[in-house]
C-alpha positions as CSV (number, residue, x, y, z in Angstrom):
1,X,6.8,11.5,45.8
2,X,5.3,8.5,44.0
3,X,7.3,6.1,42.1
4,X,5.4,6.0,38.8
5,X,7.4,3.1,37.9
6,X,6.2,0.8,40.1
7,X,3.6,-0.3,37.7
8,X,6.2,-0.4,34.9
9,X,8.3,-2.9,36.3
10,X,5.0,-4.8,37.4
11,X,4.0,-5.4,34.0
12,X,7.5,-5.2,32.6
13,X,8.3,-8.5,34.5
14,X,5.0,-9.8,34.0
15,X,5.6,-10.1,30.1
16,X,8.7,-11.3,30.9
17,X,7.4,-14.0,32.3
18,X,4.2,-14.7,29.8
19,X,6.5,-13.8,27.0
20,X,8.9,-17.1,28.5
21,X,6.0,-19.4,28.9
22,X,4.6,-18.5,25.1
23,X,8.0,-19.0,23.8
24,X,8.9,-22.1,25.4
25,X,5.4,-23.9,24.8
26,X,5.5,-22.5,20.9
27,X,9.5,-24.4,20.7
28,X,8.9,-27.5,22.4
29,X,5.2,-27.9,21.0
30,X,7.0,-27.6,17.2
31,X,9.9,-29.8,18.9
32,X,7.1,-32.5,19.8
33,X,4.8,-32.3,16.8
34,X,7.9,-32.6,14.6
35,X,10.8,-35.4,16.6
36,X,8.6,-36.4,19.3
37,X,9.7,-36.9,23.2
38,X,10.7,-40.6,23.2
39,X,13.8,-41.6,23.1
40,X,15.7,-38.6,23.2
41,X,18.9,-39.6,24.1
42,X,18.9,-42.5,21.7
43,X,16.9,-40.5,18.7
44,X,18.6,-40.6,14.6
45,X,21.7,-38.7,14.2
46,X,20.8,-35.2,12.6
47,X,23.2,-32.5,11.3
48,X,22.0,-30.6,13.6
49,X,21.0,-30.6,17.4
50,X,17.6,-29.9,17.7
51,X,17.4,-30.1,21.6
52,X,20.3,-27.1,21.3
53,X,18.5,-25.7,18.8
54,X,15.7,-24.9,20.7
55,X,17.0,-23.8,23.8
56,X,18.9,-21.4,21.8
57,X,15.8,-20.0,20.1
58,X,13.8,-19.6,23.1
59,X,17.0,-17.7,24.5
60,X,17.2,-15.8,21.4
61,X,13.2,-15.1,20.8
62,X,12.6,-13.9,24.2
63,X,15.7,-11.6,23.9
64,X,14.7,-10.4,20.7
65,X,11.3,-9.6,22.5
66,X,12.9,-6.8,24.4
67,X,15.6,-6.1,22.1
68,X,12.6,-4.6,20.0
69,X,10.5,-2.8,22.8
70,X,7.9,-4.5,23.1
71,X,7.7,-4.4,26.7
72,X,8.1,-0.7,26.9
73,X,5.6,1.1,28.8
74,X,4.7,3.6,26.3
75,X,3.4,0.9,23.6
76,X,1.4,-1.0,26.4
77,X,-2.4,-0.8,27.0
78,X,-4.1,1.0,23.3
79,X,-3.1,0.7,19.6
80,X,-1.3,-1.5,17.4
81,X,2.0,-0.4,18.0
82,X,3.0,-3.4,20.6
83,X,1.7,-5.9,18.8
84,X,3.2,-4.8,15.8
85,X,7.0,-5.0,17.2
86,X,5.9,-8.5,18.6
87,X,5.5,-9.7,15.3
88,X,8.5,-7.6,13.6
89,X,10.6,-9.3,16.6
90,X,9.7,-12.8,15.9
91,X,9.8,-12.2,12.4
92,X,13.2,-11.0,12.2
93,X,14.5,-13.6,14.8
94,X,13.3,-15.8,12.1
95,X,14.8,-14.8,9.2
96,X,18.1,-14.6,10.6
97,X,17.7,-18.5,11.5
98,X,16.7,-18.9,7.9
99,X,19.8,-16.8,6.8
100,X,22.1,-18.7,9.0
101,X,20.8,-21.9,8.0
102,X,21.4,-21.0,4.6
103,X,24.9,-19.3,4.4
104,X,26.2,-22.1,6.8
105,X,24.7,-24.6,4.9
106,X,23.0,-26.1,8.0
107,X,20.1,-28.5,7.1
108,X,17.3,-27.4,9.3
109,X,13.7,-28.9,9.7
110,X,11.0,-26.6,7.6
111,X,9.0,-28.7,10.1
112,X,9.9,-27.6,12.8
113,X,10.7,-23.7,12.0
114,X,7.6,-23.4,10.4
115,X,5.7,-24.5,13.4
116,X,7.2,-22.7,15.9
117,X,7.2,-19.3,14.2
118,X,3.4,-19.2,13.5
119,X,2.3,-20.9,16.9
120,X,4.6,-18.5,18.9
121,X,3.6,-15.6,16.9
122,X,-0.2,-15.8,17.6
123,X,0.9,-17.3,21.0
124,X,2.4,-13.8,22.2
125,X,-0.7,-12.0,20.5
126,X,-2.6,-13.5,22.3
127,X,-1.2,-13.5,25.4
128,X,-0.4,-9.9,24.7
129,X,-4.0,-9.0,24.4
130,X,-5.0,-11.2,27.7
131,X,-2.2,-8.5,29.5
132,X,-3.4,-5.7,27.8
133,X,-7.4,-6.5,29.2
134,X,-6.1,-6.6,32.4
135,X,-3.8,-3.7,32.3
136,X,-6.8,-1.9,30.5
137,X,-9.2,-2.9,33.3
138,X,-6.9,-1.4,36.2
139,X,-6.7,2.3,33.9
140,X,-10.0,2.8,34.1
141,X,-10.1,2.4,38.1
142,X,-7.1,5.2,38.0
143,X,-4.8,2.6,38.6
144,X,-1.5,1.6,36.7
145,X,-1.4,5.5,34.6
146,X,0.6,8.4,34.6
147,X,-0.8,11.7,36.2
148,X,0.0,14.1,34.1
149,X,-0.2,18.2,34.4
150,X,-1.0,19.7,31.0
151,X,0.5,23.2,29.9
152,X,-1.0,24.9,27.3
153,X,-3.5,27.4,26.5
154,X,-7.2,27.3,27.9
155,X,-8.8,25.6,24.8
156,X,-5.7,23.5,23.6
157,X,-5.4,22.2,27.6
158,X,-8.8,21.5,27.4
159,X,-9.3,19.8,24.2
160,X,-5.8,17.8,25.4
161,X,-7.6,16.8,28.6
162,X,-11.2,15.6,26.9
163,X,-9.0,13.6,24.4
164,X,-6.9,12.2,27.5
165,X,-10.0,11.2,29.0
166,X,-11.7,9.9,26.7
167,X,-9.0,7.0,26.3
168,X,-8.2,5.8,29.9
169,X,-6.3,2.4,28.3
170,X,-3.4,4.1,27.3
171,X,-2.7,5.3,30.8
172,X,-2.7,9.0,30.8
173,X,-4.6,11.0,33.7
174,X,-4.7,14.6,33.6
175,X,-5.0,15.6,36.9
176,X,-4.2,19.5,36.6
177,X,-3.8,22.3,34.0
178,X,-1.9,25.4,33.9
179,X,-2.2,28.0,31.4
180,X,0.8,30.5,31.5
181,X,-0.2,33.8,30.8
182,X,-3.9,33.0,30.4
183,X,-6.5,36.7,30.0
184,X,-8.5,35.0,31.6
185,X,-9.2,33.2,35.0
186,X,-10.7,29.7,35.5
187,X,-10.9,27.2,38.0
188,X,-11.4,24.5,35.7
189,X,-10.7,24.1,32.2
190,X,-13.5,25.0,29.5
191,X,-15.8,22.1,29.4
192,X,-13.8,19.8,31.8
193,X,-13.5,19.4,35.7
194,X,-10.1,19.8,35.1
195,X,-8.7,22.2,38.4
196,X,-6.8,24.8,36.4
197,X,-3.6,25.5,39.0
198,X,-3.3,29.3,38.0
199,X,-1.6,31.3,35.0
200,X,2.0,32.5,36.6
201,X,4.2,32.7,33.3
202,X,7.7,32.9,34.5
203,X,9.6,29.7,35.0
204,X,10.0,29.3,38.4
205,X,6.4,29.7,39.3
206,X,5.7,26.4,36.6
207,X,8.1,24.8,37.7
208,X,7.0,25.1,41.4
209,X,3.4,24.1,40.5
210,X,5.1,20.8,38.4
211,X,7.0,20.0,41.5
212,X,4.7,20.3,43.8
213,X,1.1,18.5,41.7
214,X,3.2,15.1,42.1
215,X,2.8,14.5,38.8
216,X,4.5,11.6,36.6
217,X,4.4,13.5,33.5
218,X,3.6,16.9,31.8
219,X,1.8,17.3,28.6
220,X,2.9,20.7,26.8
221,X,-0.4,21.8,24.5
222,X,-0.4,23.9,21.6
223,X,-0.5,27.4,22.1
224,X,1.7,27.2,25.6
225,X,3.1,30.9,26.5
226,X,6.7,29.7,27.0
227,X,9.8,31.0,25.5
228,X,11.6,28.1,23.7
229,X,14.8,28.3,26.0
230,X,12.3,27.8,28.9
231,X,11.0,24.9,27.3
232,X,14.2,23.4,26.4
233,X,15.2,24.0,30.2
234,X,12.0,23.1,31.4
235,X,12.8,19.6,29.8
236,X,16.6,19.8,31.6
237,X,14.6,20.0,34.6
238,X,11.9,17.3,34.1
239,X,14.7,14.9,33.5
240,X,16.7,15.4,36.0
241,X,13.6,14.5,38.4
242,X,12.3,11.3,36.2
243,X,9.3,13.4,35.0
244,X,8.4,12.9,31.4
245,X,7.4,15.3,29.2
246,X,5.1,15.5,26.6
247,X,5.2,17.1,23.6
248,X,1.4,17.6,22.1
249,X,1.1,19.5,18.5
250,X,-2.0,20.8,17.5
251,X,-2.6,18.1,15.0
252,X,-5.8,16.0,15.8
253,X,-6.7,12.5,14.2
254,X,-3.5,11.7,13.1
255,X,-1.3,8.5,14.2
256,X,2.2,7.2,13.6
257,X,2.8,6.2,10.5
258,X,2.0,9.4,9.3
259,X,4.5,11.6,11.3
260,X,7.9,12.3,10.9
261,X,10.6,14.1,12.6
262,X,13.4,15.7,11.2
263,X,15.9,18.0,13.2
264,X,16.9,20.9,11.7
265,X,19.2,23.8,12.9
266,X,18.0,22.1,16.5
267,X,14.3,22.2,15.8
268,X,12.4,18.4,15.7
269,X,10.1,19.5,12.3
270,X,7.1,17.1,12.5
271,X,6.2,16.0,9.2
272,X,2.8,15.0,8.1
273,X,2.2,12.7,4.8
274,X,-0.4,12.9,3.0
275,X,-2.2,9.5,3.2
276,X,-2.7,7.3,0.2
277,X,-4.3,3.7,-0.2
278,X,-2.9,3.1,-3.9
279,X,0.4,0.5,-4.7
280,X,1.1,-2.1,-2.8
281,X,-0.9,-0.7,0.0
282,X,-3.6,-1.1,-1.6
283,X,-2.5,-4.7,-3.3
284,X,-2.0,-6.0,0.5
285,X,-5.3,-4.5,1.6
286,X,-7.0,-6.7,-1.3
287,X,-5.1,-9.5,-0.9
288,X,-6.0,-9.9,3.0
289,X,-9.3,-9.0,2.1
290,X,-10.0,-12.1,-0.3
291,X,-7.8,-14.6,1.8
292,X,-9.6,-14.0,4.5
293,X,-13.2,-13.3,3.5
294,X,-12.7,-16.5,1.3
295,X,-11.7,-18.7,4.2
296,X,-14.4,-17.1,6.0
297,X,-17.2,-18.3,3.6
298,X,-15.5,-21.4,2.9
299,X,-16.1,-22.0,6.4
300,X,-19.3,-20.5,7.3
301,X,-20.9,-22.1,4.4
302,X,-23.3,-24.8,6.8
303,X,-24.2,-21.4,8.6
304,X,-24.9,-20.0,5.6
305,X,-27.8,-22.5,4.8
306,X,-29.3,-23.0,8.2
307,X,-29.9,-19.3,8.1
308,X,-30.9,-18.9,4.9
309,X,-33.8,-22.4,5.7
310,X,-34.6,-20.3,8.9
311,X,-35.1,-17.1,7.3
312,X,-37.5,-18.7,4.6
313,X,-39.7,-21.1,7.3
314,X,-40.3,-18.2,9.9
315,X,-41.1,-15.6,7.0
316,X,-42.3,-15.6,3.8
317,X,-40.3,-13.4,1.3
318,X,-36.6,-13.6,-0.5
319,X,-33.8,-14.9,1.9
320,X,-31.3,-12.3,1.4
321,X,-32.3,-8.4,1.0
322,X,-30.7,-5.9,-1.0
323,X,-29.7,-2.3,-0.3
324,X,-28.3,-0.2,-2.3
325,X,-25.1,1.8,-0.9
326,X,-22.7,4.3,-1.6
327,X,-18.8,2.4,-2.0
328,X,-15.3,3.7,-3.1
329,X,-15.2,7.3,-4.3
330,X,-19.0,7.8,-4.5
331,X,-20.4,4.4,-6.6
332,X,-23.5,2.6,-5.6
333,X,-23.3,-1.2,-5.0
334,X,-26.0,-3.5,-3.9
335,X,-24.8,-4.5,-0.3
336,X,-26.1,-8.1,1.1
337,X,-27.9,-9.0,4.1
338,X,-29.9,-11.6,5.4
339,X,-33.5,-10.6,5.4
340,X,-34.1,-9.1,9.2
341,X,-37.7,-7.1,8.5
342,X,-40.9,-8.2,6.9
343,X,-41.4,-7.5,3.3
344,X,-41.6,-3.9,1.9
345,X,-40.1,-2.5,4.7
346,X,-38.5,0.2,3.5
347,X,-41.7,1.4,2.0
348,X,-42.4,2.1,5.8
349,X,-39.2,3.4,7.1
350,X,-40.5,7.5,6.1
351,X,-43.4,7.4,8.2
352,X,-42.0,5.7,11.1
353,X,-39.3,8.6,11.0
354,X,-41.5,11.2,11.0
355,X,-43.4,9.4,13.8
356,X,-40.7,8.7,16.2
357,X,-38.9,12.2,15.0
358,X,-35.9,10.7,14.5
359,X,-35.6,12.4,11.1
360,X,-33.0,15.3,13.0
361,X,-30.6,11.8,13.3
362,X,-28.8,11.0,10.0
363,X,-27.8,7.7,10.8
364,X,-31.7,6.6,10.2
365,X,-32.4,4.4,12.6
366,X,-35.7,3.4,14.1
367,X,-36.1,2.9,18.0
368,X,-37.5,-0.3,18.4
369,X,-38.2,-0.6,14.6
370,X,-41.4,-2.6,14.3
371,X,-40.8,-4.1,10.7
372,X,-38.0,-6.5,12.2
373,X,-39.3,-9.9,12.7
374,X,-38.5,-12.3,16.0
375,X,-35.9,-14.1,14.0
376,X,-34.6,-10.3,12.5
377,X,-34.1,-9.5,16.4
378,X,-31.5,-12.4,17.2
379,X,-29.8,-12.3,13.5
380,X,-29.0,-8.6,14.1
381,X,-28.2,-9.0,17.7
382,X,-25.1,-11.0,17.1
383,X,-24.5,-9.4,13.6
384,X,-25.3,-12.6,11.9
385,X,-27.4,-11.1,9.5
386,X,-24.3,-9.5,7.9
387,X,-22.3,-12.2,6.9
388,X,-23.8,-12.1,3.1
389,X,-21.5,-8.9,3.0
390,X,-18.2,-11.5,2.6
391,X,-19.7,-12.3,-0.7
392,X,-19.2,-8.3,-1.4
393,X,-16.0,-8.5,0.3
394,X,-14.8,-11.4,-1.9
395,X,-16.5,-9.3,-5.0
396,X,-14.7,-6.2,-4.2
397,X,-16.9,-3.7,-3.7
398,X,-16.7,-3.7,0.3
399,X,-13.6,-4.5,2.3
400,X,-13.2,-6.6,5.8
401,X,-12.8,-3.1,7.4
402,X,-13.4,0.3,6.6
403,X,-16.2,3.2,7.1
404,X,-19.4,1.8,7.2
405,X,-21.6,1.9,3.6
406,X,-24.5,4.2,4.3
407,X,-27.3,5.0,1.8
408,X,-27.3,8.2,-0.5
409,X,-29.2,10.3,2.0
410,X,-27.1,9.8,4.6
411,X,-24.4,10.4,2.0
412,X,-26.2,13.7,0.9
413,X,-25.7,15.2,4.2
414,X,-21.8,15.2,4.5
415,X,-20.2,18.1,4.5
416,X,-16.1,18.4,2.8
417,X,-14.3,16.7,5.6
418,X,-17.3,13.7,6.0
419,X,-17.0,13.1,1.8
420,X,-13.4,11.4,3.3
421,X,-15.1,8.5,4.2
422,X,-15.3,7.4,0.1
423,X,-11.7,7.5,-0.2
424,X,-11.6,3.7,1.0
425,X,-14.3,1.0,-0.1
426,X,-16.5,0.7,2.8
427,X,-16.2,-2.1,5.2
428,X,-18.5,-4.7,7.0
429,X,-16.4,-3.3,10.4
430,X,-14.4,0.1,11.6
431,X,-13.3,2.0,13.8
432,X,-16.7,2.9,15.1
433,X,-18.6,-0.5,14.8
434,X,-15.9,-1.7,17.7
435,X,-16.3,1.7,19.6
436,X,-19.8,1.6,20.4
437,X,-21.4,0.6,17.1
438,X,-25.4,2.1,16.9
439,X,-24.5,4.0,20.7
440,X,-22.3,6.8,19.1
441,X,-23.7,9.9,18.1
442,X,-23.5,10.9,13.8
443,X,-20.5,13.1,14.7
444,X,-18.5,10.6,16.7
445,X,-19.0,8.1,14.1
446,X,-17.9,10.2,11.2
447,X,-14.8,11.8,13.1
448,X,-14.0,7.7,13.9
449,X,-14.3,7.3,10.1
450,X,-12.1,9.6,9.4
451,X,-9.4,8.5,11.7
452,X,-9.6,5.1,10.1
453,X,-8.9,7.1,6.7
454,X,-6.4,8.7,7.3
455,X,-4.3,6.4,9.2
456,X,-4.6,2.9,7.7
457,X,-2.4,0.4,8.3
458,X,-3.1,-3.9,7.9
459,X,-2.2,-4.1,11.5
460,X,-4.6,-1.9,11.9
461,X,-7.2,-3.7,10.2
462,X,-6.0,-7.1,11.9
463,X,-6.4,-5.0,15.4
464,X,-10.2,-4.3,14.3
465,X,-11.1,-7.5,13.3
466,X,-10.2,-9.2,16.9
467,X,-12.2,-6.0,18.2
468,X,-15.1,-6.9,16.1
469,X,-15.3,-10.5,17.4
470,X,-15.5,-9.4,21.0
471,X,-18.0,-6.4,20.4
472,X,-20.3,-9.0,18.2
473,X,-20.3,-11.3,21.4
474,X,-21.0,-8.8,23.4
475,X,-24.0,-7.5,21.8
476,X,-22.7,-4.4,22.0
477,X,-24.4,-1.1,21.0
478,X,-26.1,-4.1,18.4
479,X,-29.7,-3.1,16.6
């Protein structure tokens, strides 16, 4: 059999190793900046050693590292969940310095801490994220994942295997399902090429089939026709052959922070909370919203008025163009752009649905819309049109990151589960701006939407953000 942790260790020792070289450039770097290198044997007395110092903290911080997981394969590849122990590591490494410092009464440099801490935090990100591309690329070759055999019932195990599938960067491959005690016979899974390895119920028959797929891992769906005891023993035997198992419940669209397990009388109850943006959630949100939009336009002013000058010389008409869109629980706000289309273009935008038909799509969007003018193209190719929105971000009726503001007639066609979407402000990026932007169909979109409702988190938002940047430079799924 294969040794599915072969790749573990690879990347395991890989992040050791960038981890170390982060860590060591982030210390000496704040050594440097703050001391200098001359002279070090002959440098002021100091209460403390600094040199000492600093080989204890790179000691300590890349200890800390892996004290915290955040080398563990199950947090590698997809979500925010590794970078968020990277930062929790470093941040409590810190803090304990700072508690040291203080209870021992040990003058330390602010200088020098508070270089190290921020450099070496965004230096692991970052370096994180360089791993994780790499790591990602090899997933979707089939390389570096866990093959995994899926139990369950036909349309559970299927709906497990499209979901699988359609998120190769976190490193799962199903690569058989069987369906104990299944009416049915199939050869495949409903709506999935899938090979289906039979329906035998009793437990030496599944376990025979586990044994002898080669699998890393199996994935136990809802509506699996096992006894309990055979599951419990199921997972005896699993272990004892270093083949995980996976538990999936039939929840959809809901991440971590939300569930909660809690053993009673020997049964792991999963608890789901209901999510809420209000308190300090919602205080955090805000305040990361006008720090950073604020910087933003601080910044991006000189863009700001070479597009504005290029936008009035290459076509008559008002710089910026107004929309109005439907924000936070159902209010309308007048959303900012730069001005992409010839005047009175929306005076147009009827007819050129009905000519195209594209009126079945709610997302209203013209093919190869004729009202955008040559300079429109390039502005909404790389998004630059958009940055007006900041000025909404900074007013508060749009966020950094949320759903994506869409007019009333887009609005009129939700249905219960779509009118989610309004329980954040809307957002100049989400969840499915980064995931394909203008590519993904009205469903997709909206089920992304939702996701992103129900599971916010700043990390989260932070996560989206980088995302943004590289789908912007990419042009992709742009309009």
């Amino acid at each position: 059999m294969r040794d599915p942790a072969n790749w573990r260790h690879k990347y395991s020792n890989r992040l050791k190793l960038v981890d170390a070289g982060v860590v060591v450039w982030a210390v000496a770097g704040a050594y440097g900046v703050r001391f200098g290198f001359s002279d070090l044997d002959n440098g002021p007395a100091r209460d403390v050693d600094y040199l000492l110092l600093s080989a204890v903290l790179v000691v300590a911080w890349w200890l800390m590292l892996g004290i915290w997981g955040t080398r563990d394969a199950k947090v590698l590849g997809s979500g925010s969940e590794e970078y968020k122990r990277v930062l929790a590591g470093s941040a409590w490494l810190f803090g304990f310095v700072a508690v040291i410092s203080y209870a021992l009464r040990i003058d330390t440099a602010r200088g020098f801490v508070g270089l190290a801490f921020p450099a070496g935090a965004l230096g692991l990100l970052a370096a994180r994220w360089l791993v994780r591309q790499h790591l990602s690329l090899e997933r979707r070759h089939g390389k570096s994942v866990l093959r995994v055999l899926i139990l369950g019932g036909p349309h559970s195990a299927a709906h497990l295997a499209d979901s699988l599938k359609s998120a190769p960067a976190a490193g799962y491959f199903p690569i058989a399902a069987h369906l104990p005690g299944a009416s049915d016979h199939f050869s495949h899974l409903p709506s999935s090429a899938v090979p289906v390895t039979g329906t035998q119920e009793d437990f030496d028959s599944i376990l025979k089939v586990i044994l002898t797929s080669d699998v890393d891992a199996v994935a136990v769906s809802a509506g699996v026709n096992l006894h309990p005891k055979d599951l419990r023993r199921l997972g005896w035997e699993l272990a004892a052959r270093d083949i995980g198992m996976i538990l999936a419940p039939a929840l959809t669209d809901i991440a971590g922070p939300r569930i909660h397990t809690q053993p009673v009388a020997g049964l792991p109850l999963i608890h789901v909370s209901t999510p809420k943006l209000t308190g300090g959630k919602k205080v955090a949100k805000r305040t990361f919203d006008i720090a950073v939009s604020g910087l933003l336009v601080a910044l991006l002013t000189p863009v700001f008025l070479i597009l504005a000058v290029l936008v009035k010389i290459t076509d008559p008409g008002p710089v910026f163009y107004q929309q109005e869109r439907i924000g936070l629980r159902g209010t309308t706000f007048k959303m900012l752009k730069f001005r992409s289309m010839k005047v009175n273009a929306d005076a147009e935008l009827a007819k050129l649905l009905e000519a195209q038909g594209s009126s079945d799509k709610p997302l209203f969007k013209v093919e190869n819309d004729p009202r955008i003018t040559p300079l429109g193209r390039t502005l909404r190719k790389y998004s630059l049109d958009e940055l007006p929105q900041l000025l909404n971000v900074l007013g508060g009726s749009m966020s950094l990151v949320g759903p994506r503001p869409q007019r009333a007639g887009e609005v009129a066609l939700y249905d219960d589960a779509a009118h989610r979407r309004l329980y954040v402000s809307p957002g100049m990026s989400g969840l499915w701006q980064v995931s394909g932007r203008s590519n993904l169909s009205w469903e997709e979109s909206i089920r992304l939407d939702l996701y992103y409702v129900e599971n916010w988190s700043l990390m989260g938002d932070v996560v989206i953000l980088f995302k943004t940047f590289k789908a912007v430079f990419a042009s992709t799924g742009a309009v």
